[in-house]
Structure formats: C-alpha cells, structure tokens
C-alpha positions as CSV (number, residue, x, y, z in Angstrom):
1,X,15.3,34.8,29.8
2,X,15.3,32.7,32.6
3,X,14.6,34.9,35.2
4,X,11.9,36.1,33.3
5,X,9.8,33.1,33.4
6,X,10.9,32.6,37.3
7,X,9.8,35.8,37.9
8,X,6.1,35.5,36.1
9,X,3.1,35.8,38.1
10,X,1.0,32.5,39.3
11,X,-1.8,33.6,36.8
12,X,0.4,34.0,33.7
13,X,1.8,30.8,34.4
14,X,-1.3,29.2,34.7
15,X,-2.4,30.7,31.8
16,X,0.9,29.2,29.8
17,X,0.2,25.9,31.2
18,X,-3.8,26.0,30.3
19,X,-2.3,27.3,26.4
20,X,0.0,24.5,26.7
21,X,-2.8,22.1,27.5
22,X,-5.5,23.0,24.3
23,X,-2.6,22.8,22.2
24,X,-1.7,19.0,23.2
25,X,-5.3,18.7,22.8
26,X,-5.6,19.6,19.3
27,X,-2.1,17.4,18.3
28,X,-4.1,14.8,20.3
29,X,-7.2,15.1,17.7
30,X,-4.8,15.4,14.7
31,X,-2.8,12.1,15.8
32,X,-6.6,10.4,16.3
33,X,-7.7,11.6,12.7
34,X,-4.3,10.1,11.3
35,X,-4.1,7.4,12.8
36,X,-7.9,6.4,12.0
37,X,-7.1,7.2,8.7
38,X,-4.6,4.8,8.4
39,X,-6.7,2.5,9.2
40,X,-8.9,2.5,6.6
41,X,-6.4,2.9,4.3
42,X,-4.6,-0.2,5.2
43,X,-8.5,-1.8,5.4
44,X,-8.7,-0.7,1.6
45,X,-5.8,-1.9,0.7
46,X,-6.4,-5.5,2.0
47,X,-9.9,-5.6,0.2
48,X,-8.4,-4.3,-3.3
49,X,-5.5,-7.1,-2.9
50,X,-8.1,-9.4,-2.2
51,X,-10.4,-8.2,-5.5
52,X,-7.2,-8.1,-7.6
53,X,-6.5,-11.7,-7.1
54,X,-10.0,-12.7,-7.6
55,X,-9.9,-11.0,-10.9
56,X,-6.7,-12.7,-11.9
57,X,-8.1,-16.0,-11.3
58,X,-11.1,-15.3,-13.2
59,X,-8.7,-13.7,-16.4
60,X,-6.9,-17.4,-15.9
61,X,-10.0,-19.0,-16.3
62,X,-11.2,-17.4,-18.9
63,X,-7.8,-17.6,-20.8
64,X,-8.7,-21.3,-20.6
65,X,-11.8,-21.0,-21.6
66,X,-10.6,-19.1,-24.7
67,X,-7.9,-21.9,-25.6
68,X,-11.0,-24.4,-25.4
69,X,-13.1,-22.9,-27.6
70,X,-10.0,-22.2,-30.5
71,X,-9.8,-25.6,-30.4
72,X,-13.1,-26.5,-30.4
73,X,-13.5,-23.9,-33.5
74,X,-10.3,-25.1,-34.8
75,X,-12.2,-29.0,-35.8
C-alpha cells in the first residue's frame, strides 16, 4: 500500500491534495454553520431566561394583588 502512494504520479497527487482541500473546506462551512448556530441558541436562551423571570415577578405581583382584593371583598 505504501509503495503505491510513493510510486503515484505528481498529477494524481496533486489531485489527492486539491480533494483533500474542498473537503476541509466544506467541514470548514459545517463547523461555521454550527458554531453560528450555537450562538443564537445560547442568544435565545438568555432572552427566554430573562422573559421567564419577568413573568414570575409579574405572577408575584399579581398574587398580591389577589390577596388584597379577598380582603378587601372579605369586609
């Protein structure tokens, strides 16, 4: 096997190489896509943390709001 690749013309292994290259290429752009992708995930994540504890403090308040007015009723 390996005197088969010593023994391959300059062309052909040129040829390997250039293969070699587009195909680092294309794992390049895949990484890229990922990794961008990740980073919006993690973006969306932040802002939904963000919302969620707005919206508890707003149940809280209202919870408060609801004990007022039973006791307000309550008189």
């Amino acid at each position: 096997m390996a005197e088969e690749i010593i023994n391959l013309a300059p062309d052909t292994i040129a040829d390997l190489i250039t293969q070699l290259g587009s195909i680092g290429k294309w794992i390049q752009a895949v990484g890229i896509v990922v990794i961008l992708w990740l980073i919006f995930e993690i973006i969306i994540l932040i802002n939904n943390r963000i919302r969620r504890k707005q919206l508890y403090k707003i149940e809280e308040q209202l919870k408060g709001i609801e004990k007022k007015l039973d006791k307000v009723l309550k008189r």
